[in-house]
C-alpha positions as CSV (number, residue, x, y, z in Angstrom):
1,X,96.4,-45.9,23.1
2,X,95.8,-42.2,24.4
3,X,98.6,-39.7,24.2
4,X,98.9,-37.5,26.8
5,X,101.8,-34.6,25.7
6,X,103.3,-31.6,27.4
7,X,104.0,-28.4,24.9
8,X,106.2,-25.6,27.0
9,X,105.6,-22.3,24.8
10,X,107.3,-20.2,27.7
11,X,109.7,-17.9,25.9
12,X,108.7,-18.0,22.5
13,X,108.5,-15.2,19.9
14,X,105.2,-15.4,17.8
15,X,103.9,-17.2,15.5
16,X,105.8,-19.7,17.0
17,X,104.0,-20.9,20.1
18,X,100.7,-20.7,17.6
19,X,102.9,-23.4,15.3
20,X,104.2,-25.8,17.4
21,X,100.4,-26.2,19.3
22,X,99.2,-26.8,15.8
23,X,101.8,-29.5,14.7
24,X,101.1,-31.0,17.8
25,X,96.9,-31.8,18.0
26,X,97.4,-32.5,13.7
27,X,96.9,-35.8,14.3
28,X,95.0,-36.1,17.7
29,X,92.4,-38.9,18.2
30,X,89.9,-39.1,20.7
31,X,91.6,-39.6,24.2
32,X,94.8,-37.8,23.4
33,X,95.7,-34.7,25.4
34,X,97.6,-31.5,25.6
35,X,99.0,-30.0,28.7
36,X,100.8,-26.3,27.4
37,X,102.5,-23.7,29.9
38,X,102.4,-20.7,28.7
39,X,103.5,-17.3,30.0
40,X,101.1,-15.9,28.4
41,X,96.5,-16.3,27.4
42,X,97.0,-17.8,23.9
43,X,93.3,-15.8,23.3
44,X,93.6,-16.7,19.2
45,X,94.4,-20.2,20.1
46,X,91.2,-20.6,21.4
47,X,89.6,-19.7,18.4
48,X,91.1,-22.1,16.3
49,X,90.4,-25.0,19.0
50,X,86.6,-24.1,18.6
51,X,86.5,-24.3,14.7
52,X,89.0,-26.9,14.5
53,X,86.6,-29.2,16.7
54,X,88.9,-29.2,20.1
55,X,88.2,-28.6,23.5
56,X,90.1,-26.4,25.5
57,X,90.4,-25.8,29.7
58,X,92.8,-23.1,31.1
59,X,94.1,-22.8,34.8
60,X,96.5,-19.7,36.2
61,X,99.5,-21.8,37.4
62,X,102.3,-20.6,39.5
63,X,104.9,-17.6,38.6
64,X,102.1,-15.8,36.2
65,X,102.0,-19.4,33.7
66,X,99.0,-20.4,32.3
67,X,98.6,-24.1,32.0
68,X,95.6,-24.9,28.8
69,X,94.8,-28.4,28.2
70,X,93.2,-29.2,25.0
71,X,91.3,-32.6,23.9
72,X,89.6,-33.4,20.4
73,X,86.2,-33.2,21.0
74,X,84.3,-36.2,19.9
């Protein structure tokens, strides 16, 4: 079964945000998901995504917060 989490990062000090994003897709499997707010563009994030084999999509949400989802890509 899919797993479809939700990381708020808003208000963290670095490397922090970094750290908990990767503890979080460690284990993903095709089909799970992660939807993180940030106050911020994560830009070195999406770095590791790419060589790490993830996909990633980011939308400007409300009040200056980015919302990224990321997905293993298969």
């Amino acid at each position: 079964m899919a797993r479809h989490l939700t990381l708020d990062i808003r208000d963290l000090e670095p490397p922090e945000p970094l750290d908990r994003v990767l503890t979080a897709i460690a284990d993903f499997r095709h089909g799970d998901t992660l939807r993180i707010l940030s106050d911020f563009e994560p830009m070195p994030l999406y770095r590791i995504l790419e060589r790490d084999g993830f996909r990633h999509h980011v939308e400007s949400g409300a009040d200056a917060t980015f919302e990224i989802t990321v997905w293993a890509d298969p």
